[in-house]
N, C-alpha and C positions, 0 to 999 in steps of 0.2 A: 504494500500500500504506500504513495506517495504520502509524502511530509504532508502536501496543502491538503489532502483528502482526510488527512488525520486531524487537522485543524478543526477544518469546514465540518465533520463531523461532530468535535467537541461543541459548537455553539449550535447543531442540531440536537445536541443528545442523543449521539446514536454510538453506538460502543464501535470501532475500527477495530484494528488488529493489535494496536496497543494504546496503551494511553501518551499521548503526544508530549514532547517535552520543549521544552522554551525559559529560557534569563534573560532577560529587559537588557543586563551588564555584567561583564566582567572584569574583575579589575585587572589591568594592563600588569601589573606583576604577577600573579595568576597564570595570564593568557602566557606570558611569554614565557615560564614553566611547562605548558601543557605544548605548544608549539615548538618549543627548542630555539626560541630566536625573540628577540626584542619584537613586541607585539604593543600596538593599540588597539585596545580596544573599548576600552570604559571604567567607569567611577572617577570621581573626584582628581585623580592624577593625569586621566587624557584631557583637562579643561587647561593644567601647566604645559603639556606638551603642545597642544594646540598656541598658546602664550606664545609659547618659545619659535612656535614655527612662524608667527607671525611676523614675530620682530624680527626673521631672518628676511622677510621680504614676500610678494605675495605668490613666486616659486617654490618657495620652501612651503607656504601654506596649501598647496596645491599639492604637493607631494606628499606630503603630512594627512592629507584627507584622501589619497588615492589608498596610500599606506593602510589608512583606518578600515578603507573597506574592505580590501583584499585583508587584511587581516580579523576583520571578524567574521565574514563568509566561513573564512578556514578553520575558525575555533569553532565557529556551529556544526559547519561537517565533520570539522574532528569527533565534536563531543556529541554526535547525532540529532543534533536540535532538528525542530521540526519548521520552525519558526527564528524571524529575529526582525529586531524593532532597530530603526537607524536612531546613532550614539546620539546624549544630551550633550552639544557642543554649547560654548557660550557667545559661541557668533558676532565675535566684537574681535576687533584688534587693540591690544593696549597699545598705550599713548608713549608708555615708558618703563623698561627696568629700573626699580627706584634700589634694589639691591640684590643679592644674588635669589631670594625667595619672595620676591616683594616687587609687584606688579600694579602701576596706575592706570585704570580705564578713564578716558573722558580729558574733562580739561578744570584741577583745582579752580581755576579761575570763572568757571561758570558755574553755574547752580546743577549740572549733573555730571558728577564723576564717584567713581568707585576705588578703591586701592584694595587688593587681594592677598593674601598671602597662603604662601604654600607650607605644610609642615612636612617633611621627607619623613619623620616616622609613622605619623599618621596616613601620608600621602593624599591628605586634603587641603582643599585649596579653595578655603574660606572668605567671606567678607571681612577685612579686617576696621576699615572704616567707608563710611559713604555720606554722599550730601543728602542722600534718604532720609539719613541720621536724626536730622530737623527738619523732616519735612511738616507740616501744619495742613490743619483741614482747608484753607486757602488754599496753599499750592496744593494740596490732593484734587481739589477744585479746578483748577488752572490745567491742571498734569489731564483729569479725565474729559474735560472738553478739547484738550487735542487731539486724546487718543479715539474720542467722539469723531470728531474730523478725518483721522487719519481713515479709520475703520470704514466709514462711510463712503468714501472715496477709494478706498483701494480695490484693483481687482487680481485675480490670481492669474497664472499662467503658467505654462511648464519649467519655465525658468527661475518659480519660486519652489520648485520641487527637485533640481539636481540632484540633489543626493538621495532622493528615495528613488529616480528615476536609473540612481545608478546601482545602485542596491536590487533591486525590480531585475536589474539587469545581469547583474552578477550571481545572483538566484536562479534565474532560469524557470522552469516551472516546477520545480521540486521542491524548493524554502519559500515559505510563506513570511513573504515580509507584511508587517504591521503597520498603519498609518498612525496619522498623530493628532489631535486636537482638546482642547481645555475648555471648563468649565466649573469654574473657580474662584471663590474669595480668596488673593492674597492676604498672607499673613506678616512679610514684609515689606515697607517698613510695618512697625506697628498701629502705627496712623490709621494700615485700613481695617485694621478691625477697632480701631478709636469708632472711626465712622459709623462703626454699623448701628453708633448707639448712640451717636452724637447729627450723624446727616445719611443716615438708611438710604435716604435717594438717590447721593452718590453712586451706593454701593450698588441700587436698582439700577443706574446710567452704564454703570460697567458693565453690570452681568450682560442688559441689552446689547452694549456695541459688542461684546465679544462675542455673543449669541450669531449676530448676523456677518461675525467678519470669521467666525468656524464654520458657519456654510458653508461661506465661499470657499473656503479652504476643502474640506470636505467634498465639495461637487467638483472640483480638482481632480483629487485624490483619486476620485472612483474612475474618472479618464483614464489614469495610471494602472488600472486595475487593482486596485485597493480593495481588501472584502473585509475588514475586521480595522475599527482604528481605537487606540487606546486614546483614552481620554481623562477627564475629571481633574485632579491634582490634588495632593496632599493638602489635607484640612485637619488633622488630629493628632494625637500623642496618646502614649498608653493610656493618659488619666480621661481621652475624649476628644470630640471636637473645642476647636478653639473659640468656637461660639456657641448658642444654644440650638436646640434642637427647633424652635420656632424659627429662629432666623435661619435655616436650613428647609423646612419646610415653606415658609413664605416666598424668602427669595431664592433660593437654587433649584429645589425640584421642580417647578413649572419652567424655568431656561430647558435645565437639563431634559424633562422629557420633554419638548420641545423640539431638543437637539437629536434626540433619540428617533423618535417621530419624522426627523427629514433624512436622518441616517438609513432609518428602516425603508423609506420611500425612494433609496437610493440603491437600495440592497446593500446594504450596507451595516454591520455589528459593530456595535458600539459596547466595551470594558472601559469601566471606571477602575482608576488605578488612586490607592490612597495608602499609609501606611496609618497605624495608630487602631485605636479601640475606637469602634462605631456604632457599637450596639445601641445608644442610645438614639440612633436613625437609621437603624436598618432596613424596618419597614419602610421607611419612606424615601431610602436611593435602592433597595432591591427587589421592590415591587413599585412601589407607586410611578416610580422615576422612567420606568420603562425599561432602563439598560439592559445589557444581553450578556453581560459578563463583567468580573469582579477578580481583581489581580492584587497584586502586594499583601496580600494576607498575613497580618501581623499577629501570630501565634503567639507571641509573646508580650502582643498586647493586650490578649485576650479573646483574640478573635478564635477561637475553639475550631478548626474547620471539618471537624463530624455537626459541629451544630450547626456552623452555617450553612451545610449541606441537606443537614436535614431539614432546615427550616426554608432554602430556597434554592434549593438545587433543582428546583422544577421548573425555575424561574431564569436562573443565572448560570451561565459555564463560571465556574473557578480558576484562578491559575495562581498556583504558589503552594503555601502549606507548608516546606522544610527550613524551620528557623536558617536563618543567616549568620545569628549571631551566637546562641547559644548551642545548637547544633554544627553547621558546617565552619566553624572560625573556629569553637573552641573544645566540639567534642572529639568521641574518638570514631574511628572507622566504624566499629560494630557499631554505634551510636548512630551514624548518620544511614548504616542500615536498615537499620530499628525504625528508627523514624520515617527513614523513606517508603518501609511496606506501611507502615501507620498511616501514613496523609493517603496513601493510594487504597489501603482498606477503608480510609473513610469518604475519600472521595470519587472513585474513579466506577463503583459501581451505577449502571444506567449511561455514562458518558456522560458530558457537560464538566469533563475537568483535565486540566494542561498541569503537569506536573513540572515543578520548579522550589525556588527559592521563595523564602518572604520576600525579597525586595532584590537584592544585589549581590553576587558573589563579591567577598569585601575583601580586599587586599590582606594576604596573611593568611586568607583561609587554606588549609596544607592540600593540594593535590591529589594528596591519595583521598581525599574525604571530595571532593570533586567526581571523581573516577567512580566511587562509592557510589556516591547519589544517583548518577546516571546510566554507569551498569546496571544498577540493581533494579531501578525505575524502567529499563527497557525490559527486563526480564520478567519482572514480576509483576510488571504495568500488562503483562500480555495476559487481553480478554478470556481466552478460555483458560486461564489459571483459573478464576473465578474470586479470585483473592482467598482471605480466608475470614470476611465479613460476610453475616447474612444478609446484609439486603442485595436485591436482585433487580435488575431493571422494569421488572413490573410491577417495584413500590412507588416509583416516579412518575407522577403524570405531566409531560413535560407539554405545556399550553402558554405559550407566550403570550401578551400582551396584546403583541403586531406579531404576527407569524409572518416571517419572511425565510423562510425554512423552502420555501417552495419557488422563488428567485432566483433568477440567472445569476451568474458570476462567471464574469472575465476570466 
């Protein structure tokens, strides 16, 4: 069975030949262990290498993003992926090396510039200061009527999509690449969540322009042959969302299904990707919201993923379940075996689940517990094993919202 037929499957519910597997990222020290050769390919340390490539000139940045694909195509088929989502670049060039880990965006001298730093043991590469810093609900005012303007007036074309179109490309028809689009309250600066309680209609003005400038982006995508785009953005922490569950039902769920709603009429799946504990709005992003699927599962947020299976696996494909941090970084091999038949006994009976990581393979995680996850996951991911959980695909009544289960795709 082809990779994309395992995919397309999992957002069916329909069991393939194995359970499909897929990572958002892996960290470039990681990748370049499992390849034998200095590798880009993601977290927090390919945002300094892309830095670096910039300020060599915009040759070296060209090479630096050739580099990136060819090398993470080669870590997916190394590592059997089924799937792979193009890297979070930071798409700015800096202005300046301010010291050998210390990087300025922008221009101190105007109202928006950034300075970054990288830590080589942690190999993140942080906000260290910004003009965000002071930003006030004026300039948040100021800042969303341009971005009003920009959104309104801008239109897409293939030329805003190079790199998924080259990704698209270096795939072939066997790797299922991922699209991309947001639908989300920032949380920095902190200003915008001042707002949500201080000027709500701000926050209403944003969620709108972005609402209408992820269409466009979206009715792109599907040109490209896009069938699945990851979306949402990070809103919580283990202790919750960073706002209440009213201001999540008021102002996001009606964008968000929405967005779902034009996605669905596009043929097109739509996963919400969040880390953190969300049970206090579950009902209302994985049912009401409409979405097709639910990634970054934060196990050690709390997010249980035999519960959230049982409570919307009828509803949602899943992708993730194998902590990041307490499993593949810091346990042991048997451990990250244990775990991996675990998420696949709880979630992989009926279909409607991609096995992975919580969030990120994270720099430092050992190799062999890489190897671990993903042999074990092909092996024991496979359908007529039966796992060694009872439910069975005919405890699932899997009835979507919008059925687009029956839709062409590119």
């Amino acid at each position: 069975m082809q990779s994309r037929d395992r995919i397309l499957f999992a957002y069916q519910h329909k069991e393939g030949d194995r359970v499909p597997l897929f990572e958002q990222a892996v960290a470039d020290s990681v990748a370049s262990e499992i390849l034998g050769r200095k590798a880009f390919t993601g977290s927090a340390s390919l945002h300094r290498e892309e830095a670096e490539a910039w300020l060599r000139g915009e040759q070296a940045h060209q090479e630096f993003l050739e580099k990136t694909r060819q090398d993470i195509v080669a870590l997916a088929r190394k590592l059997e992926f089924d799937a792979i989502r193009t890297p979070w670049l930071l798409g700015e060039k800096p202005t300046k090396k301010l010291d050998a880990y210390t990087y300025l965006y922008g221009d101190l001298a105007s109202d928006r510039w950034t300075i970054r730093k990288y830590d080589p043991v942690s190999q993140m590469f942080g906000i260290y200061d910004s003009s965000d810093n002071t930003l006030d609900i004026d300039g948040l005012e100021r800042r969303i009527e341009k971005i009003e303007q920009e959104y309104r007036t801008k239109t897409f074309s293939n030329d805003d999509f190079t790199e998924l179109i080259a990704y698209r490309t270096y795939c072939g028809d066997d790797l299922e690449v991922f699209g991309y689009t947001a639908m989300c309250i920032p949380y920095y600066p902190p200003i915008w969540l001042e707002a949500i309680v201080l000027r709500p209609d701000l926050i209403e003005r944003w969620l709108d322009a972005l609402l209408d400038y992820e269409k466009k982006s979206v009715a792109v995508q599907k040109t490209l042959g896009i069938r699945v785009v990851f979306g949402g953005g990070d809103f919580a922490d283990k202790n919750g969302p960073f706002y209440g569950p009213k201001v999540f039902r008021r102002m996001v769920v009606p964008r968000l299904h929405h967005m779902t709603e034009y996605c669905h009429s596009l043929g097109i799946y739509y996963s919400f990707s969040s880390d953190g504990n969300l049970w206090s709005v579950a009902d209302e992003l994985f049912l009401e919201s409409g979405i097709d699927g639910y990634g970054e599962i934060d196990i050690d947020s709390g997010m249980d993923l035999a519960e959230v299976k049982r409570r919307y696996g009828h509803r949602i494909t899943l992708w993730g379940g194998l902590s990041c941090g307490t499993i593949l970084l810091q346990g042991t091999k048997q451990a990250v075996i244990d775990a991996t038949k675990k998420a696949i006994d709880a979630a992989a009976p009926g279909g409607g689940y991609i096995f992975g990581s919580s969030n990120i393979i994270m720099s430092g995680t050992p190799v062999e517990n890489v190897y671990a996850a993903f042999e074990t996951a092909k092996e024991y991911g496979k359908y007529n094993n039966n796992f060694s959980n009872t439910l069975s695909s005919n405890q699932f009544h899997h009835e979507k919202v919008t059925d687009i289960s029956n839709q062409s795709f590119s």
